[in-house]
C-alpha positions in Angstrom: 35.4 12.9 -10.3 33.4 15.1 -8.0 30.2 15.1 -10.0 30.5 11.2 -9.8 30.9 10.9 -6.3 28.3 13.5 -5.9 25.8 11.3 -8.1 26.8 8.2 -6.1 25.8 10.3 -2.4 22.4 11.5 -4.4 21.4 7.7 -5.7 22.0 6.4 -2.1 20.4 9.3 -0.6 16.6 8.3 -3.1 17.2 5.0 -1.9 17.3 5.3 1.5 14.4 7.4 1.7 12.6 5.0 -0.9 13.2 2.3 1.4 12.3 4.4 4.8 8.5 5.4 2.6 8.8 1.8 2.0 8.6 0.7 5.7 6.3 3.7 6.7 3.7 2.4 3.8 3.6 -1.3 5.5 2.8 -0.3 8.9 0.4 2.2 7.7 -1.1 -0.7 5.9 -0.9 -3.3 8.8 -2.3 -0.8 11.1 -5.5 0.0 8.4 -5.6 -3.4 7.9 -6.3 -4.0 11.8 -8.6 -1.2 12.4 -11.0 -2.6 9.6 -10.7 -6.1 11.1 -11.6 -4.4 14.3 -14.6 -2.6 12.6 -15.5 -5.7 10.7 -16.0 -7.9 13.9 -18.2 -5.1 15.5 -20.2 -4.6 12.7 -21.2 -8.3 12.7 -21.4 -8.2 16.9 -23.7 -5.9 16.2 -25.6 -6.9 12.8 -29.0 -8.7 13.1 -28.6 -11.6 10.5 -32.5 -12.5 11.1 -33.5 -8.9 9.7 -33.4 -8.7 5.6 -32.8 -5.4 5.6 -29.4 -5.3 7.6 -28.4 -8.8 5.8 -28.4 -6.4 2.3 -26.6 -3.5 4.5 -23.9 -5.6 5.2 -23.5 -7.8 2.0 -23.2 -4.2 -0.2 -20.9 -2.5 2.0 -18.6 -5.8 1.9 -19.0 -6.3 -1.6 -18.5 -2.1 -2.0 -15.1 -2.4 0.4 -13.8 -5.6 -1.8 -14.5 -3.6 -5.0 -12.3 -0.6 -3.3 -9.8 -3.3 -1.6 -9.0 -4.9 -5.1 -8.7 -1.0 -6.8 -5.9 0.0 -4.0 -4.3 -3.6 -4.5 -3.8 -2.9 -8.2 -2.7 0.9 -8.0 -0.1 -0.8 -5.3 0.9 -3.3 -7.6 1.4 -0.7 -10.3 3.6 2.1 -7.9 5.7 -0.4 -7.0 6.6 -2.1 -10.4 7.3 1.6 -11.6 9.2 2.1 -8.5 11.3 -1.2 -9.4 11.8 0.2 -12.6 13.0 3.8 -11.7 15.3 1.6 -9.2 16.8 -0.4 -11.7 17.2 2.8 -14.1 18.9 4.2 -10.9 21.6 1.1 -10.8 22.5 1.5 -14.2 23.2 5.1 -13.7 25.8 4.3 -11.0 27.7 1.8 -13.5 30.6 3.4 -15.8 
């Protein structure tokens, strides 16, 4: 009965600090997310549309920070269905 109740503290122990990463990785993201909005509006304060040059600076480091957006979107979407999984592998441990 001990190693039972043992494996019960240890399940709820992963989850609670699954769930505590979980929270930390959200407002790391929301903070990024507003540091590049920040960057994004200075960059175009400061961008001189009328000039060719920066016009194809600006366009390739958007469409370079979109190609890297959509890669860390996917990789996200991947951790956390493996997550869910290992969760769920978790839950049916802890039933008899």
């Amino acid at each position: 009965m001990s190693t039972g109740h043992n494996l019960e503290r240890a399940h709820e122990s992963v989850l609670t600090r699954m769930e505590r990463q979980d929270r930390l990785v959200r407002l790391t993201i929301l903070g990024a997310a507003v540091a590049e909005a920040a960057l994004i509006v200075l960059v175009l304060t400061f961008v001189d549309f009328g000039d060719p040059i920066q016009r194809l600076m600006v366009v390739t480091a958007v469409l370079s920070y979109t190609i890297l957006a959509l890669g860390l979107i996917a990789l996200a979407i991947h951790v956390s269905r493996e997550v869910s999984r290992i969760a769920l592998v978790l839950e049916g441990a802890e039933r008899p």
